[in-house]
Each structure stands twice: as C-alpha cells, then as structure tokens.
VEXBAKE-454643 format. One record per residue (C-alpha): residue number from 1; residue in three letters; x, y, z. Coordinates in nm, 4 decimals, decimal comma, padded with zeros to 6 digits. Example, Ala and Ser with C-alpha at 12.3 -4.5 7.8 and 13.67 -1.06 7.14 Angstrom:
REM VEXBAKE-454643
    n  res        xx        yy        zz
    1  Ala   01,2300  -00,4500   00,7800
    2  Ser   01,3670  -00,1060   00,7140
END
This chain:
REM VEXBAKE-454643
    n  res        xx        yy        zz
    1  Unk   00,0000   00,0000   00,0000
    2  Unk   00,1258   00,3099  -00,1312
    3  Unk   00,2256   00,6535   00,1476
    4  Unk  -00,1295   00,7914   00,0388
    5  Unk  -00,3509   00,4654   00,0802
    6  Unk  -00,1733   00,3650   00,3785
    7  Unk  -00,2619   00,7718   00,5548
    8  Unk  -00,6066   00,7610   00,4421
    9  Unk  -00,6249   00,3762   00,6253
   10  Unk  -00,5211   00,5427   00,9702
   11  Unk  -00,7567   00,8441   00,9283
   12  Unk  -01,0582   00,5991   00,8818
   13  Unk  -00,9367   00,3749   01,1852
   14  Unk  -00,9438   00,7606   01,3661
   15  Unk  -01,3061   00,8476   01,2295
   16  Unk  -01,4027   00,5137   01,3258
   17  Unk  -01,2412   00,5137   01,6359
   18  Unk  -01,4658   00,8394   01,7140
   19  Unk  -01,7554   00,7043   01,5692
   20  Unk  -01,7492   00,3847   01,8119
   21  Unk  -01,6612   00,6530   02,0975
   22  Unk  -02,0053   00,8398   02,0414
   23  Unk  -02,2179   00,5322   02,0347
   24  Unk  -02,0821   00,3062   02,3421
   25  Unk  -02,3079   00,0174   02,4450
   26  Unk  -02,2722  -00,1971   02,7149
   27  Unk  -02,1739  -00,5468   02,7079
   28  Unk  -02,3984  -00,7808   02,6094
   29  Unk  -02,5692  -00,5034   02,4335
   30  Unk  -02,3470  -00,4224   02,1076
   31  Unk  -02,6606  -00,4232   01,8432
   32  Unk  -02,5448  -00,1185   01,6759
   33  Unk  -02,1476  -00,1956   01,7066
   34  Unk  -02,2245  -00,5519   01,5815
   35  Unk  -02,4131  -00,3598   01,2681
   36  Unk  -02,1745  -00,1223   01,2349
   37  Unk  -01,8718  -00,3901   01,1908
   38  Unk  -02,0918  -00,6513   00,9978
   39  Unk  -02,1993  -00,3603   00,7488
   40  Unk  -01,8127  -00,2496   00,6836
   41  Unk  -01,6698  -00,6140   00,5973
   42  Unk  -01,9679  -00,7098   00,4275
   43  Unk  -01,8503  -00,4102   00,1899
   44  Unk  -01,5348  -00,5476   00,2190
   45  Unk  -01,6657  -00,8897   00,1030
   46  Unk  -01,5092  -01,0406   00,4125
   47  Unk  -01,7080  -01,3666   00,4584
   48  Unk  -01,9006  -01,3959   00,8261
   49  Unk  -01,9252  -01,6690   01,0025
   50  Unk  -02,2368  -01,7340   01,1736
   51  Unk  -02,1110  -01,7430   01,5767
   52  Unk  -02,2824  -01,5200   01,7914
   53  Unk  -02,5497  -01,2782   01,7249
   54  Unk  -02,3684  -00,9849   01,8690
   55  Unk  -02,0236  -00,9411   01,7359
   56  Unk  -01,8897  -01,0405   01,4368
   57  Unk  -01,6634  -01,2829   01,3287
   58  Unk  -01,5008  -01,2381   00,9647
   59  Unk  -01,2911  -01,4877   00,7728
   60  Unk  -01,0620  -01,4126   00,4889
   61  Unk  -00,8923  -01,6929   00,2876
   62  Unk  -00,4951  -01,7049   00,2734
   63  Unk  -00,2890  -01,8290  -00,0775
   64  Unk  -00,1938  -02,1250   00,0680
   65  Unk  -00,4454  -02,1576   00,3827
   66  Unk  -00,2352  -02,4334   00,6008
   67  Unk  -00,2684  -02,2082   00,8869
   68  Unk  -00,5521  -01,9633   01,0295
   69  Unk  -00,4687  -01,6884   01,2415
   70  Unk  -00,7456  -01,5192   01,4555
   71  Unk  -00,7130  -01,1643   01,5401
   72  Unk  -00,9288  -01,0285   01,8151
   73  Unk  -01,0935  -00,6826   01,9256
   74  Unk  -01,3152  -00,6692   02,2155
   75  Unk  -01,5993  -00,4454   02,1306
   76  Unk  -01,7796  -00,3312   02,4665
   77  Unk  -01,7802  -00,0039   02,6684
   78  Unk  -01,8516   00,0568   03,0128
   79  Unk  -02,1359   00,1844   03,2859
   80  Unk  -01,9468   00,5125   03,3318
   81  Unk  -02,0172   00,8721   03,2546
   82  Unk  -01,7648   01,0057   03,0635
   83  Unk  -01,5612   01,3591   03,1859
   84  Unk  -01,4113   01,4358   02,8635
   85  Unk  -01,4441   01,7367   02,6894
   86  Unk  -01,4246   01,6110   02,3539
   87  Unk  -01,6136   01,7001   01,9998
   88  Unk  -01,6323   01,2877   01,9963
   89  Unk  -01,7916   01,2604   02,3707
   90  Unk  -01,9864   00,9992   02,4740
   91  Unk  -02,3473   01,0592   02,3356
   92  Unk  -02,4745   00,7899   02,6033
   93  Unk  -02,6014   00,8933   02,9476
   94  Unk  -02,3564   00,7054   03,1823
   95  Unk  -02,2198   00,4640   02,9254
   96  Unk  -01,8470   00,5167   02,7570
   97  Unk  -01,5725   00,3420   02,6316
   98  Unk  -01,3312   00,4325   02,8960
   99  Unk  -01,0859   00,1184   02,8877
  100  Unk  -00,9847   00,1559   02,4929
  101  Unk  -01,2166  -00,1221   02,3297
  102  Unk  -01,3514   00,1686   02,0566
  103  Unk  -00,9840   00,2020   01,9596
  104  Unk  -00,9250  -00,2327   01,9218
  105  Unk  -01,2426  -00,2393   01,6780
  106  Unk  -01,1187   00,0606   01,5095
  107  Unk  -00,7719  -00,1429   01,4577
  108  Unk  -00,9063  -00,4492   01,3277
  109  Unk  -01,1364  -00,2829   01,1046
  110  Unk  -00,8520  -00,1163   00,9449
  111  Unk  -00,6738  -00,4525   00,9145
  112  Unk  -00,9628  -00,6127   00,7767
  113  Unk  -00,9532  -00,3283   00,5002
  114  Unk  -00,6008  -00,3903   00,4629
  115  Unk  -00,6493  -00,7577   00,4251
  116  Unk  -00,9160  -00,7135   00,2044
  117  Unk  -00,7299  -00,5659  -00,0681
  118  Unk  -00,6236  -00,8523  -00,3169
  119  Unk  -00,2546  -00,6964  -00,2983
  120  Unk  -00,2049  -00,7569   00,0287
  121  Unk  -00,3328  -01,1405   00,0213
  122  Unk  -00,1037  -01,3084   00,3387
  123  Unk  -00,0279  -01,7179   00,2667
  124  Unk  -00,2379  -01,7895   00,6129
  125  Unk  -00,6172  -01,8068   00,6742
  126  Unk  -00,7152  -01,4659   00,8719
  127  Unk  -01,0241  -01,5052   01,1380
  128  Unk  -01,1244  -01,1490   01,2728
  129  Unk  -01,3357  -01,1638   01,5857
  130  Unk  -01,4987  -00,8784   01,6667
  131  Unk  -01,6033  -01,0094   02,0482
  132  Unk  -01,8431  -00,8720   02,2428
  133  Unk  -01,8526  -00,8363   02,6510
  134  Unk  -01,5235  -00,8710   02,7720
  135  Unk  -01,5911  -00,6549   03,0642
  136  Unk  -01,8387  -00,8736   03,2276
  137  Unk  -01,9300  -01,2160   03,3367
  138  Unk  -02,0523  -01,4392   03,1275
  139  Unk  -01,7586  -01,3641   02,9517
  140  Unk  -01,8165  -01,3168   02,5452
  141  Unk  -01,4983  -01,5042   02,5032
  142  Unk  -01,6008  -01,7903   02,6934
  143  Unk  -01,9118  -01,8083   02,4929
  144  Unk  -01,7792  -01,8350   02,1593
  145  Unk  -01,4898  -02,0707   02,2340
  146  Unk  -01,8180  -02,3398   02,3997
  147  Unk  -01,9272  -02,2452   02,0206
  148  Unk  -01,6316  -02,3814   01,8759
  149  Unk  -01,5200  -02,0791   01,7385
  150  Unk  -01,1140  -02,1845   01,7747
  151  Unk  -01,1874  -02,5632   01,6062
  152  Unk  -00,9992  -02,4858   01,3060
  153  Unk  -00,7405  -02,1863   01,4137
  154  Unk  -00,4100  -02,2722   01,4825
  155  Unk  -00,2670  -01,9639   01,6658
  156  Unk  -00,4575  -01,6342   01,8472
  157  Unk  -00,3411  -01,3029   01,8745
  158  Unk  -00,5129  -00,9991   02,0267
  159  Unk  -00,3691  -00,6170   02,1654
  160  Unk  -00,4652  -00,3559   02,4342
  161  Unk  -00,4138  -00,0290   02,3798
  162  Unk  -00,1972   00,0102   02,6870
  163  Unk  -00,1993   00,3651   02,8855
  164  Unk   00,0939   00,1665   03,1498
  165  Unk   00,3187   00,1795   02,8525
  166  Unk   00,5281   00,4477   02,6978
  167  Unk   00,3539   00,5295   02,3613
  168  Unk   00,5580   00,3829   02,1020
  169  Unk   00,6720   00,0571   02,2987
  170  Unk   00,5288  -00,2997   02,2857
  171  Unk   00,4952  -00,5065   02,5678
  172  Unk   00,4812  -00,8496   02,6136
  173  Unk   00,5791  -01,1706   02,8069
  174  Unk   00,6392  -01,5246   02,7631
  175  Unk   00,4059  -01,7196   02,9797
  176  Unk   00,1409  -01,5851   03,2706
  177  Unk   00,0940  -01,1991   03,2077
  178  Unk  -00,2133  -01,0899   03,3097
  179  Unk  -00,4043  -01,2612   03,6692
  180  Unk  -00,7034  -01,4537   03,7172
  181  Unk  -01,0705  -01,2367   03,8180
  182  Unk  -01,2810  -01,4232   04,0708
  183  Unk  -01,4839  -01,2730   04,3239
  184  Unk  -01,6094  -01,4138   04,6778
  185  Unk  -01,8745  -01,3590   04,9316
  186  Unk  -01,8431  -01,5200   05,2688
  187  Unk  -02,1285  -01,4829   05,4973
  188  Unk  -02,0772  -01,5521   05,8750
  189  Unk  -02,3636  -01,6514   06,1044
  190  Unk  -02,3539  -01,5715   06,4737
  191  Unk  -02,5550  -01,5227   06,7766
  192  Unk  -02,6780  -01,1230   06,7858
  193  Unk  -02,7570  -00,9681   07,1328
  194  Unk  -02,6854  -00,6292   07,3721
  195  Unk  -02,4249  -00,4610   07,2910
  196  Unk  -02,2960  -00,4784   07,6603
  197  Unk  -02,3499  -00,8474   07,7276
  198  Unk  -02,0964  -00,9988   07,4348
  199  Unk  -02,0531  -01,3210   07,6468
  200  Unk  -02,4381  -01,3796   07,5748
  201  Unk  -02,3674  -01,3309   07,1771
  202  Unk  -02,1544  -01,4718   06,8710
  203  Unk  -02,0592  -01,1738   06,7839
  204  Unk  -01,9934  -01,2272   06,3302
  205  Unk  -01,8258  -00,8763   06,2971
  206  Unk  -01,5377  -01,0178   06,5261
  207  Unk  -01,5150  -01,3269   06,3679
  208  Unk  -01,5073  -01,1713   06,0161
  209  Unk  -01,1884  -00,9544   06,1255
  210  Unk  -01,0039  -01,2679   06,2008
  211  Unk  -01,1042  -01,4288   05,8586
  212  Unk  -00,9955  -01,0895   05,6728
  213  Unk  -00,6489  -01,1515   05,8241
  214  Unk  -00,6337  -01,5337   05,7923
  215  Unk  -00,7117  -01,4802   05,4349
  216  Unk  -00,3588  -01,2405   05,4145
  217  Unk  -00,1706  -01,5647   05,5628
  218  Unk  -00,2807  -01,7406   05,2447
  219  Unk  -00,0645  -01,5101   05,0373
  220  Unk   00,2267  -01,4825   05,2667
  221  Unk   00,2678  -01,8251   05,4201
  222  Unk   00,0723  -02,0870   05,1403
  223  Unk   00,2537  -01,9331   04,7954
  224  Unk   00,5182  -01,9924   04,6945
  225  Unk   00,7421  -01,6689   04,7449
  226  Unk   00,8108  -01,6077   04,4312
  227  Unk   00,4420  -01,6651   04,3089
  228  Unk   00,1638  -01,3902   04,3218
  229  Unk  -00,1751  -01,3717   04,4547
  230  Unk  -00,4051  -01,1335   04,5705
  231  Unk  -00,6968  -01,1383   04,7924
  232  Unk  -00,9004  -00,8268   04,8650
  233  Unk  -01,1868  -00,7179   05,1091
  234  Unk  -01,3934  -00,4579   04,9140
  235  Unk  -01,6740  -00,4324   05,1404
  236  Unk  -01,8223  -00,5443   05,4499
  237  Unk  -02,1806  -00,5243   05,5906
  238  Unk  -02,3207  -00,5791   05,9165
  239  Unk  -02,5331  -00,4170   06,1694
  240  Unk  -02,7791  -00,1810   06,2399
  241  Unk  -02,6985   00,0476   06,5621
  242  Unk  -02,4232   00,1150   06,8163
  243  Unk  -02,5398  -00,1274   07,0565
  244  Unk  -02,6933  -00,4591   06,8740
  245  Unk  -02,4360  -00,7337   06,8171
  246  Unk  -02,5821  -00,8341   06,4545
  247  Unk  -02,6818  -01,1781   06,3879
  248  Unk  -02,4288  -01,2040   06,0662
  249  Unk  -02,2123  -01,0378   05,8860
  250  Unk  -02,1239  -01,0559   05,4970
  251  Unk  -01,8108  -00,9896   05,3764
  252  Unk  -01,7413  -00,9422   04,9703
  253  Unk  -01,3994  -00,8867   04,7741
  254  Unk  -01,1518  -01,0160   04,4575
  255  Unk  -00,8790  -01,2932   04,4694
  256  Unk  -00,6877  -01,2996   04,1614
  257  Unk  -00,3470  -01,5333   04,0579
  258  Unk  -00,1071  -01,5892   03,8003
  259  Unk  -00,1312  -01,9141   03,7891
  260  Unk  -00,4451  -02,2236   03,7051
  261  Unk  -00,2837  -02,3784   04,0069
  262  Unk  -00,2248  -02,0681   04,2417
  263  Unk  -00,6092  -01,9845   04,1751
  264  Unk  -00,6857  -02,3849   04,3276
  265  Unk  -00,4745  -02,3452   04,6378
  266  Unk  -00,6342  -01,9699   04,7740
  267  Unk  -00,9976  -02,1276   04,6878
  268  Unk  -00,9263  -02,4402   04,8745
  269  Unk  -00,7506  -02,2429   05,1452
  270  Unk  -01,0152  -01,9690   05,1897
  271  Unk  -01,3082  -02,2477   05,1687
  272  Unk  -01,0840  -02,4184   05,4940
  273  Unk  -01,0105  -02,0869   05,6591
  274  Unk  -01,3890  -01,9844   05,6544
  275  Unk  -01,5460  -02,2954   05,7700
  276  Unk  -01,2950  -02,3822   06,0533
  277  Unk  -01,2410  -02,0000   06,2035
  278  Unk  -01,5997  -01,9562   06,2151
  279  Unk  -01,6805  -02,3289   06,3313
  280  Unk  -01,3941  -02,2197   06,6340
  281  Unk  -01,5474  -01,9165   06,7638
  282  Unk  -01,8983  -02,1128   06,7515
  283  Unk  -02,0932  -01,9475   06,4240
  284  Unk  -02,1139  -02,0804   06,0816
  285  Unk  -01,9399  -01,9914   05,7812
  286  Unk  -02,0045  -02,0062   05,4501
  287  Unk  -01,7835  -01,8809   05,1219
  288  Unk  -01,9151  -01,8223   04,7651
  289  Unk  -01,6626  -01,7828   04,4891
  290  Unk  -01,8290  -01,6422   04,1469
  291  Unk  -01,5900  -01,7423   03,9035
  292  Unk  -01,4375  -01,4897   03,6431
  293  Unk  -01,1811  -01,5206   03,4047
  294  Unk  -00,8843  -01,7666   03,4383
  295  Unk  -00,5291  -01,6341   03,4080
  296  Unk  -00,4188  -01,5299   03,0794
  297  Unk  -00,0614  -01,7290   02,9906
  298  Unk   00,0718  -01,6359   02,6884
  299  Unk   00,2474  -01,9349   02,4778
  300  Unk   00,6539  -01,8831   02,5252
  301  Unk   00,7340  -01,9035   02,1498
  302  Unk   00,4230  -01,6700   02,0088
  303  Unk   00,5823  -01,4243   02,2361
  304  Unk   00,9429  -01,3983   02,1328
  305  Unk   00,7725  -01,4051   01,8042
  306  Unk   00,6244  -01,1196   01,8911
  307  Unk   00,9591  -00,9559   02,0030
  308  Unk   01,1200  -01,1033   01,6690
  309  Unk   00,9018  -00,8993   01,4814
  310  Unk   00,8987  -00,5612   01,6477
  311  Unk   01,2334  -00,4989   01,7505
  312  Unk   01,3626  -00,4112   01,3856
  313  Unk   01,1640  -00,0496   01,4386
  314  Unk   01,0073  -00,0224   01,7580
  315  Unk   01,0981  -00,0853   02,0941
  316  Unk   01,0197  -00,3937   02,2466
  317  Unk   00,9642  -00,4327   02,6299
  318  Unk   00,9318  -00,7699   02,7843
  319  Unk   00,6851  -00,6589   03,0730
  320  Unk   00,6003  -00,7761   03,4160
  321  Unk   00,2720  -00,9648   03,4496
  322  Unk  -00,0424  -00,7194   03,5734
  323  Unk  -00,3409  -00,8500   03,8023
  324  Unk  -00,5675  -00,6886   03,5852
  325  Unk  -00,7645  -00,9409   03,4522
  326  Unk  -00,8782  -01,0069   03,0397
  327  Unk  -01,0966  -01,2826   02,8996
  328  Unk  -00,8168  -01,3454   02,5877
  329  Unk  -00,7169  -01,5798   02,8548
  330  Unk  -01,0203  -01,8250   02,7243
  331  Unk  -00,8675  -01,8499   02,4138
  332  Unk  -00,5574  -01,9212   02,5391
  333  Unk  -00,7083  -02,2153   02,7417
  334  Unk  -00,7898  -02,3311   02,4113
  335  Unk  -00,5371  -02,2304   02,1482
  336  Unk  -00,1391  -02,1345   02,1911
  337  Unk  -00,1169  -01,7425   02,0742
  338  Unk  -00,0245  -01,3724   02,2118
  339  Unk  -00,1709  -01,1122   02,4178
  340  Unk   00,0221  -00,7566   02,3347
  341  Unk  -00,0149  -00,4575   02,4821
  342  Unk   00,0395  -00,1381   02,3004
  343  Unk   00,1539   00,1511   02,4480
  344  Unk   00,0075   00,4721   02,4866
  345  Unk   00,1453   00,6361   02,8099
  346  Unk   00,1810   01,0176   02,7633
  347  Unk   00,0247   01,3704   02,7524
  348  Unk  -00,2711   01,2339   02,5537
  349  Unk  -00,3150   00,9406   02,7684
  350  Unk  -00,2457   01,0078   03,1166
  351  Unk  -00,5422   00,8288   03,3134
  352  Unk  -00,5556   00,4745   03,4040
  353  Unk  -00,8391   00,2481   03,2278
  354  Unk  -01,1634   00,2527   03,3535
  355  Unk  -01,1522   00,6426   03,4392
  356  Unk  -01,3931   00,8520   03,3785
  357  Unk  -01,1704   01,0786   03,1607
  358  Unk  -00,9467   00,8193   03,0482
  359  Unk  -00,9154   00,8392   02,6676
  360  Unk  -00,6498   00,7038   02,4315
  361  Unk  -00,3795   00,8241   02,1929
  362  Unk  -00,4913   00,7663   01,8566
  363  Unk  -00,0968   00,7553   01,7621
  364  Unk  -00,0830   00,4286   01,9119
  365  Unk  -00,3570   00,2595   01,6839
  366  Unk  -00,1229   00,3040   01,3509
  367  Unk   00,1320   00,0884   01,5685
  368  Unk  -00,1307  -00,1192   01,6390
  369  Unk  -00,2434  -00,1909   01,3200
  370  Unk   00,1019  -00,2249   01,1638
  371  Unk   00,1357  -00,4841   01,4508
  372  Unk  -00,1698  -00,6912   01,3475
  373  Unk  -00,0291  -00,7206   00,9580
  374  Unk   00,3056  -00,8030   01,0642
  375  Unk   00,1844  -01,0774   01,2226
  376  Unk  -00,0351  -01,1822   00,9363
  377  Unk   00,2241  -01,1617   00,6949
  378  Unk   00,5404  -01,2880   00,8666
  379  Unk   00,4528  -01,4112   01,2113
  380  Unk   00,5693  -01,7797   01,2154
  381  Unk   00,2908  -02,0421   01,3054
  382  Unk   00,3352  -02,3793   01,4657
END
C-alpha cells in the first residue's frame, strides 16, 4: 500500500475510532457496534461466520491456507459517565468506552480493510473476531470458544491499547501476564444480642476480622514466594446500631493469581479458613466464589515471536505480568497465541483504564495496526 492509501487507512481507523466513541453500548448489548462492523466487511466482502449474534466474526482466505490466524478486538464499553471534553464525547447517558475497546475495533477494522485488498493477500487463513462483553461475566470469550469458534485456528493473537506503557513501545511476556478475576462472598452466622453483654452473643463482625487476616496468611505463608496472589476485602456489611451485636455479617472482595494452580490453592484455602475459624469461635461460615476469568498465559514461542518482529523499528519491552484481569485468557485455554499490549502512556493518555476521563492516543492505533499485519504476513505459526 502506497504513502497515500496507507494515511487515508489510519484516518478511517481515527473516524471510526470516534464514531465507536459516540455510540458506546454496554456489554452484552453491542446491536449497533455488531451492525456497524458486519456492514463495513460485508462491503469489504469479508465472509461472516455465523457465531454469535452480537459481534462479528469475519474470515478471509490465505494463498496457501495451512494455517488460520485469529485476530481479536473486544468491542464493549462501560457503565461510566464520561468527563471528557471532547467534539467525539460519549453521546450515552452514563455509558463510555473508557478502557480503549472503541480504539481495538477501530484497529481491526482497518486490518480487515487492509487484508481485504487482493494486494495484500497473506499465505495464512485470517479469522477477525470482533467479540463482544469482555468486561463482564458471562464472559463473550467464553461463549464463543463453547461455540467452537477456535476448532480450526491454529494460533490467536489480540492487543490492548496500553496507557501503562510508553507510547511507542510494545509489551509483552512469555508465559502468565495478566491474573485470574474471581470474586467471593463469605457470609458468617452468629448469635446477635446487647451490645454490653458480648458473652451472651456470637458476635460475626469479630469473627469476620479474624477471617480478613487469615485470608492475608494465604498469600504470605501458602505461595510460593516467588508466586503472586491477591486477595481483597472490598466491602463489608453488618449491623444496624451502636449497641446490637448483629446476627451475621457478609463480607465481599476479589482474589486474583497468576497461575491455574495458584487460583486452586487460595480457593481451597479460603473455603478451609472460613469454615474452621468460624466453626472455632462457635458461628457458621459459609464462602461463595463467582468465578471470572482464568489467568491469561501467553504461549513462550508466540511471544518472542512477537519480540522477533517488532524490535527491527520499535521498541520492544518484555513486561512484568499485571493482576488486571482479560478474557483473551479463554482463548488461550484453548489455542497457543499472544496477548500484546500497546503503548500509549503520555500527555494524551495520562489516566488509568476505567476512568472517567481516560481516553487514548490515537498515535498508538497506527502501531497497532502495523502490529496486526506483521503478524499476518510474517509471524511464524506452529
């Protein structure tokens, strides 16, 4: 693609880009999105494949075909109300894309375009999914792997527009990179009573301070030292008054590992610590996990293929894993592939994801693109 072609590509992935920005919808609720992407490769006369009814997955055959690729964009926004002051706001009370998934759709559609073009035909099969509700449980990876979508792909890449990262650099890592999401509730049962007669009561608010600092001993005492877990209270309710001991208490947070096998041990450990504190002190306690996503592990080789591939002319950066948590990491329970992070870091991007006036650098989605083709064209499958 000529100088010309190639600067009118990037200034449709920006008008897209603001487009998607204007028109955020929630996960699980990407009708227009899904209609927006469907309409543009359909012009493109990108075959879809019939997966999912929101989101769109696109197919475009290779010159030899051996191999299929699948590229991914998540295309969901967020229940927040945006604090930008931008001609491209938010048109949607309380609703925005403030994480950077307007900016991933607007990439891939620009690939797709790219791909399109009989010129640029690669030798591999191309799959371009277009996934919907990453940001919420059930997650819309996990539903379209159960519908087989990664039967006949051999290797899965995807990117995040990264505001962590200098703009400019790409980050990866061989193996775990980003941690497991699963959330807990733990409910413990006592005795209420007076407020001045505690020997007459089982008092739950006491007990649950012992379980939020048994839970810490998981962490430092059960892991390994040089694994990583976390396990956080985010809120705890119980009571009415100054002088009722409450019957129970309930107690809700996030644990979240770096490893299938780290997530195991703190569930097993919590489900022990809960039951037998509680069971001491002479209440009853019970622990609900709701399962999120699992860790996401990047495959060892598709990473340093990653790095093989950049370093020529930008810098690389192999990155420390994040507990932030991504459903890619379904795929990658599936398939052996790459999550990449592109940074973005700077004066145009200086708030962290999911703020309300986080918004992105729309430098970074050129490298993002030229990212997705390299790996099209040269990256080297299995």
């Amino acid at each position: 693609m000529n100088e010309q072609l190639w600067s009118q590509l990037i200034q449709q992935a920006v008008k897209d880009r603001r487009y998607l920005h204007q028109h955020p919808e929630l996960s699980g609720q990407e009708y227009e999105t899904t209609a927006f992407i469907k309409a543009r490769l359909e012009k493109l006369n990108i075959r879809i494949m019939p997966y999912a009814e929101i989101g769109v997955v696109g197919f475009i055959a290779g010159k030899v075909g051996k191999k299929t690729i699948a590229l991914r964009a998540d295309i969901d926004a967020l229940p927040i109300q945006e604090e930008n002051h931008v001609s491209y706001a938010s048109t949607t009370p309380n609703v925005a894309h403030m994480c950077g998934h307007d900016g991933h759709t607007a990439v891939l559609l620009a690939v797709a375009e790219w791909l399109a073009n009989p010129a640029h035909q690669v030798d591999h099969h191309i799959m371009l999914i277009f996934q919907s509700a990453e940001e919420i449980t059930p997650s819309g990876a996990d539903q379209l792997v159960q519908l087989g979508v990664l039967a006949e792909v051999d290797a899965i890449f995807g990117i995040h527009l990264w505001q962590a990262l200098p703009l400019g650099t790409i980050g990866c890592v061989g193996g775990p990179m980003m941690g497991s999401i699963d959330d807990f509730e733990v409910t413990v049962t006592g005795s209420g009573g007076h407020g001045s007669m505690p020997h007459e009561t089982v008092d739950p608010i006491y007990i649950t301070s012992h379980l939020m600092q048994a839970y810490q001993s998981i962490i430092s005492r059960n892991l390994n030292p040089i694994d990583a877990g976390v396990i956080t209270v985010g809120k705890i309710t119980a009571g009415t008054t100054f002088n009722i001991t409450p019957e129970s208490a309930t107690m809700i947070g996030t644990m979240r590992a770096l490893r299938h096998e780290t997530v195991t041990l703190i569930k097993e450990r919590m489900t022990q610590l809960t039951e037998q504190i509680c069971a001491a002190f002479g209440a009853k306690g019970t622990i609900r996990f709701i399962d999120g996503t699992p860790p996401l592990i990047n495959t060892p080789f598709y990473a340093k293929e990653i790095e093989r591939l950049v370093s020529p002319t930008k810098p690389f950066e192999e990155i420390l894993p994040v507990m932030g948590g991504e459903d890619f990491s379904y795929y990658l329970k599936e398939k052996e592939g790459a999550f990449i992070f592109v940074g973005m870091g700077g004066e145009y991007s200086e708030y962290p994801h999911h703020h309300a006036k986080f918004n992105i650098d729309e430098r970074a989605m050129e490298d993002a693109i030229q990212l997705f083709i390299m790996i099209a064209r040269h990256c080297e499958i299995k």
